[in-house]
C-alpha positions as CSV (number, residue, x, y, z in Angstrom):
1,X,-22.7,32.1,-3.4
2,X,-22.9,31.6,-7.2
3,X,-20.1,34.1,-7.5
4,X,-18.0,32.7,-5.4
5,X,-18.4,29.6,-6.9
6,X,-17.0,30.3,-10.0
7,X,-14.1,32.8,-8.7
8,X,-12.7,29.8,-6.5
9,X,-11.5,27.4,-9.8
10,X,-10.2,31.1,-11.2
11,X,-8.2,31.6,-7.3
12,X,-6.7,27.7,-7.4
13,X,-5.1,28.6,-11.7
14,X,-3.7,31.7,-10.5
15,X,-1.9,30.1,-7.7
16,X,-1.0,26.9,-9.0
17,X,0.6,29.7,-12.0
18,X,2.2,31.4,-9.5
19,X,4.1,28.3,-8.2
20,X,5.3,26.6,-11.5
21,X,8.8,26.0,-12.3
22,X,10.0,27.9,-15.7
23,X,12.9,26.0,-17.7
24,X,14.3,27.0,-20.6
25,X,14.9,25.3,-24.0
26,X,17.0,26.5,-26.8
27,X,18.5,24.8,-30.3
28,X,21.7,26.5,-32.0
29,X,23.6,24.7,-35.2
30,X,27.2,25.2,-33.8
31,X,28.8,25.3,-37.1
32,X,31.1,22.3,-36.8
33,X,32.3,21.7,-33.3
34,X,34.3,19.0,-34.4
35,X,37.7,18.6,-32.2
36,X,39.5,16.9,-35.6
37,X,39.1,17.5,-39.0
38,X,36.3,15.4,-40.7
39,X,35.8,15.2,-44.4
40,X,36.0,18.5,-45.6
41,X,35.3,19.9,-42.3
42,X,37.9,21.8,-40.0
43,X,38.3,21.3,-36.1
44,X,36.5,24.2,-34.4
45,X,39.1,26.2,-33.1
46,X,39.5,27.1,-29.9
47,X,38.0,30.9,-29.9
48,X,34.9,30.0,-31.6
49,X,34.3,27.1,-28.6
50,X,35.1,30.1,-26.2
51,X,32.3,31.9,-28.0
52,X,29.8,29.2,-28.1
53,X,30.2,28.7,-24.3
54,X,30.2,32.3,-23.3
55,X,26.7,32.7,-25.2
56,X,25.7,29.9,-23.6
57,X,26.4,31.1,-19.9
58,X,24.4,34.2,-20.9
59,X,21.3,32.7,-21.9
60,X,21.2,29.6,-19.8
61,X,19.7,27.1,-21.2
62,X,18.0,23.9,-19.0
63,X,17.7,21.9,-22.2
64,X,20.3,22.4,-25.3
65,X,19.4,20.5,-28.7
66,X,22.6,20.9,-30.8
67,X,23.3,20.3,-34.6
68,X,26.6,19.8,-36.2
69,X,28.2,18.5,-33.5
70,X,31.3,15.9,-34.3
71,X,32.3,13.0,-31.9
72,X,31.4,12.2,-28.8
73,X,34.7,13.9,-27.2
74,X,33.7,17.3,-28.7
75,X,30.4,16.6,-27.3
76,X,31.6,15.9,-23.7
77,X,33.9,18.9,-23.8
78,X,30.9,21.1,-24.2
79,X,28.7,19.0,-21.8
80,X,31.4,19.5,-19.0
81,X,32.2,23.3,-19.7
82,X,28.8,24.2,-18.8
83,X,27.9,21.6,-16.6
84,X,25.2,19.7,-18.4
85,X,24.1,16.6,-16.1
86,X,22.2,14.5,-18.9
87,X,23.0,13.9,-22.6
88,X,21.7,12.3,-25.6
89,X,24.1,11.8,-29.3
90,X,22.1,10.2,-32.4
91,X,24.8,9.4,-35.5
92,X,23.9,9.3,-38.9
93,X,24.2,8.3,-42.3
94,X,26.4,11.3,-42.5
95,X,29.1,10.4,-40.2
96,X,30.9,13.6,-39.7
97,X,28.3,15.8,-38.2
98,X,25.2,14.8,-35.8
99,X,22.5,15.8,-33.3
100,X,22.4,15.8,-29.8
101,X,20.4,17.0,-26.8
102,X,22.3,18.5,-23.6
103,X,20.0,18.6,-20.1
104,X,20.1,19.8,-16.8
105,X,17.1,17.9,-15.9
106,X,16.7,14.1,-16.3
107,X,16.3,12.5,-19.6
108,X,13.8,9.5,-18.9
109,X,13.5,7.8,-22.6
110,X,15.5,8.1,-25.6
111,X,14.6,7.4,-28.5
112,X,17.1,7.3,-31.7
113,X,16.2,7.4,-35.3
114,X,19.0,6.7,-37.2
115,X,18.2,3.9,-40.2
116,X,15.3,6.4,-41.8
117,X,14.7,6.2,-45.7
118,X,13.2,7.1,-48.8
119,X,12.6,6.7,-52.1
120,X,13.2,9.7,-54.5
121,X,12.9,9.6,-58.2
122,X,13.6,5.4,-58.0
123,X,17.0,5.9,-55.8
124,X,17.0,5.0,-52.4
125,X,17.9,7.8,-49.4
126,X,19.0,7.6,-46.0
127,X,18.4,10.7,-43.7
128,X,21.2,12.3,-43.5
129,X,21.8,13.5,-39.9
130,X,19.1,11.3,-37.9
131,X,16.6,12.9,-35.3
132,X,17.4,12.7,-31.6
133,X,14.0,11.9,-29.4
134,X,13.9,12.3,-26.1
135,X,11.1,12.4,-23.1
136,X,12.7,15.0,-20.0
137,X,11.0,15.1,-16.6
138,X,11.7,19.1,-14.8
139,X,10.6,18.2,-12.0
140,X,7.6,16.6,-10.2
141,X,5.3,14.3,-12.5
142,X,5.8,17.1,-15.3
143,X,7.6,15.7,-18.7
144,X,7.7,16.7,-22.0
145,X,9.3,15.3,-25.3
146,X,12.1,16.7,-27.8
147,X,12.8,16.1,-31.1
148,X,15.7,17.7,-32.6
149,X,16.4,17.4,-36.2
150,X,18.9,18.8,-38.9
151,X,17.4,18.6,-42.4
152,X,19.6,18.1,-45.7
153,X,21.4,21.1,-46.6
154,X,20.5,23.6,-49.1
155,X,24.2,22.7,-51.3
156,X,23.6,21.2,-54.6
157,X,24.6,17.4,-54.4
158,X,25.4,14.6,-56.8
159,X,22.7,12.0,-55.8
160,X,19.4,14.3,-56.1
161,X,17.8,17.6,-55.9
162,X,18.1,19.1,-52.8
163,X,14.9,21.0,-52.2
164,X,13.2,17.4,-52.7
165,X,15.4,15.4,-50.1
166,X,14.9,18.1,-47.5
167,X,11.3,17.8,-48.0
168,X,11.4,14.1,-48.0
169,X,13.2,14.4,-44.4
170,X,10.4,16.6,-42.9
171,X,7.8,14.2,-44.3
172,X,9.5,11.5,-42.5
173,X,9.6,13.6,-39.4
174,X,6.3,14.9,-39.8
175,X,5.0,11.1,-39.8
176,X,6.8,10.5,-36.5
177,X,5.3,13.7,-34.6
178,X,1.8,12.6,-36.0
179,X,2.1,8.6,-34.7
180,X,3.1,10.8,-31.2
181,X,0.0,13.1,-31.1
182,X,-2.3,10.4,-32.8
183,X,-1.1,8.1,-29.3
184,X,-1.5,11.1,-27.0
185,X,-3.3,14.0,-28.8
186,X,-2.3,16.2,-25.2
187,X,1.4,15.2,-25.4
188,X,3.9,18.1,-24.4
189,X,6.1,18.1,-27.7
190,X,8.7,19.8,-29.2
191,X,10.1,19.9,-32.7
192,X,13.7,21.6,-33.1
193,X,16.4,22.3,-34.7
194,X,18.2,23.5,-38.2
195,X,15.2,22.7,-40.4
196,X,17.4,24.9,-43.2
197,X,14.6,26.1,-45.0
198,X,12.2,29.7,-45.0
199,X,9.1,29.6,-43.4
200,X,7.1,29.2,-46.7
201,X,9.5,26.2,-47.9
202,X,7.7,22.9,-48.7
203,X,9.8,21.5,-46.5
204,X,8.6,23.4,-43.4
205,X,5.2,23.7,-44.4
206,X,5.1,19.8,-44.3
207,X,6.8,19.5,-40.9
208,X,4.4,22.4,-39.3
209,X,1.7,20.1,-40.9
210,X,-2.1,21.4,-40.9
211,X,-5.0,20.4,-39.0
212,X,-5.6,19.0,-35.5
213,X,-2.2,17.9,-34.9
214,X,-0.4,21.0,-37.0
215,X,2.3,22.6,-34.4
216,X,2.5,25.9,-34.1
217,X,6.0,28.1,-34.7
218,X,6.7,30.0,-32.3
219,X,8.5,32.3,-34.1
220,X,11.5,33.7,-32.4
221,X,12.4,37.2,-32.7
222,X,15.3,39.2,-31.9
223,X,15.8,40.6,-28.2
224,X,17.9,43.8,-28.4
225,X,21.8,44.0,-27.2
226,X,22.6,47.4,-28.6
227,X,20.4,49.5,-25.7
228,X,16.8,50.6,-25.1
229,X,15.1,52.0,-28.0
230,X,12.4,54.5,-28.4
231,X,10.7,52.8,-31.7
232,X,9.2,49.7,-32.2
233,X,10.2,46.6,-32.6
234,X,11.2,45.0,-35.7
235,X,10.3,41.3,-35.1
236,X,13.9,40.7,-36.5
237,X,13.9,36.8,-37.1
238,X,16.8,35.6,-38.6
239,X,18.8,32.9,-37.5
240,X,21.4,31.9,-40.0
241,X,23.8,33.9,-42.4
242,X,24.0,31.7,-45.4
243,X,27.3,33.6,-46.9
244,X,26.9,31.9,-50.8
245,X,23.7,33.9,-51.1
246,X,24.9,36.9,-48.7
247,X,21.5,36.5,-47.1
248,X,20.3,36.6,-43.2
249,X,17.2,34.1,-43.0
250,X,15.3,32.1,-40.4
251,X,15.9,28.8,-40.6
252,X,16.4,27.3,-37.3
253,X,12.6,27.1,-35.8
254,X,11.0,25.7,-32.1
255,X,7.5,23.7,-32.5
256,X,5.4,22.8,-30.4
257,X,2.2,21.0,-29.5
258,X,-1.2,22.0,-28.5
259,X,-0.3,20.1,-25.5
260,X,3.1,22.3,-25.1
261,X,1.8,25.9,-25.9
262,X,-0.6,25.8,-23.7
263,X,2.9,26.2,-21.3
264,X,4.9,28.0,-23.5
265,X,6.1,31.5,-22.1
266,X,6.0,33.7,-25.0
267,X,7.6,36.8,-22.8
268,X,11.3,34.5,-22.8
269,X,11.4,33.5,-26.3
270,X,14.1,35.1,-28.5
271,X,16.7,34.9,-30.8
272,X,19.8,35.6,-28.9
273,X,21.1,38.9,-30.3
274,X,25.2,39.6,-29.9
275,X,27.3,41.9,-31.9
276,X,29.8,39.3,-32.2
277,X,27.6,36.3,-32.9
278,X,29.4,35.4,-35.9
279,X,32.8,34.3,-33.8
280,X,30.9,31.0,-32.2
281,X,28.4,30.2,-35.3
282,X,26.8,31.0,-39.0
283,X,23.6,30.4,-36.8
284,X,22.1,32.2,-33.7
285,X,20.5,30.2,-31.0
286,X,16.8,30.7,-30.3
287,X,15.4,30.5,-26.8
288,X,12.2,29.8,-25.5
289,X,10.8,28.9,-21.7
290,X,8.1,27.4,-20.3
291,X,6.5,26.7,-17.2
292,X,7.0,23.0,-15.6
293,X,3.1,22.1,-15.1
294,X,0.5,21.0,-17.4
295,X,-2.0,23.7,-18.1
């Protein structure tokens, strides 16, 4: 009987596993989908959209965060192409490039941070592109929350050392995901986006944070287009050709929760791999799924 007794609890995970929902979440930095010049930024021209959706259709996303998007009609346009049902768009201090989150599912809160500052070096700083905060329900009583973010660029700028305002961002995101997980230290939570640093940057090691509420990076890597091969893998991670430095890196990242990996399917989480990536973006979109219960 004793046996028994502790297979049945083992029975009831493996079945209630077996029923769960996956979804899939991805971030991509579209590289200026503006549909009108802004600033010193061109309208996205018609290919490179054709590109972005095609990808898109490919990997299927059920929830899309998005950085450098322009206006509200570019955003629409994409939102219609592939048939997204929901939608959130958080503005900025930088008024010709934003954040937004696309969704299949329902977006139940939103939450936008737009007026964020800080004081570097006795000047005053706004964040530069905002962070879009959002609470989606898959299905049944499961919800999670998003955060999608795009930190200040690595280009030199006028008003203060870049490294340091990036860093200053992440702090001020950080603080938000620690108020989250300090209300509900079980909360299903995930940080996204172009945090445009390495993984050993100040910036990220502030936003990853240590400790009991540190997030974890789950830490894309490349699936293969090009065939089956008979060797390893590489664990090819990056995400962004940054053509100044002629350098591939990763700096696009997905977070989450202690609350969140305990969902997380690592088997679907990738960087999305395409010999002609560069046509839709300088950036490659990273995937990752989950099942739709809490575990």
């Amino acid at each position: 009987m004793r046996a028994v007794l502790i297979f049945l609890p083992l029975l009831a995970s493996l079945k209630l596993s077996a029923d769960a929902e996956l979804f899939r979440v991805a971030t991509w930095n579209l590289e200026n989908y503006l549909d009108a010049p802004a600033g010193s930024r061109r309208a996205k021209s018609d290919e490179s959209k054709a590109a972005i959706r095609e990808m898109l259709q490919r990997i299927k996303p059920d929830v899309l965060a998005v950085q450098e998007v322009g206006g509200t009609n570019a955003l629409m346009e994409l939102r219609e192409a592939l048939d997204f049902a929901h939608w959130t768009y958080v503005g900025g201090h930088d008024t010709n490039i934003h954040v937004a989150v696309l969704s299949r599912f329902p977006i139940v809160a939103r939450r936008q941070h737009t007026n964020d500052s800080y004081l570097l070096f006795g000047r005053r700083h706004r964040v530069s592109r905002g962070f879009a905060e959002v609470t989606i329900q898959p299905g049944g009583g499961y919800m999670f929350t998003l955060i999608t973010a795009h930190l200040k660029s690595r280009r030199p700028v006028p008003e203060g050392d870049e490294a340091a305002m990036r860093e200053q961002e992440a702090l001020i995101l950080r603080e938000k995901v620690d108020a989250l997980l300090h209300e509900n230290p079980d909360l299903n939570l995930i940080v996204l986006g172009d945090f445009n640093d390495v993984q050993d940057s100040k910036s990220t090691r502030a936003l990853i944070g240590k400790g009991r509420f540190a997030l974890l990076d789950t830490r894309p890597v490349e699936r293969a287009c090009y065939g089956e091969s008979s060797s390893a893998p590489r664990n090819i991670t990056w995400t962004y050709f940054y053509q100044k430095e002629d350098t591939y890196q990763r700096i696009d990242y997905l977070l989450l929760s202690s609350g969140m990996a305990r969902e997380w399917n690592k088997d679907e989480t990738y960087v999305f791999a395409e010999p002609d990536w560069g046509a839709a973006s300088d950036h490659r979109p990273i995937l990752a799924s989950f099942w739709a219960e809490n575990r």
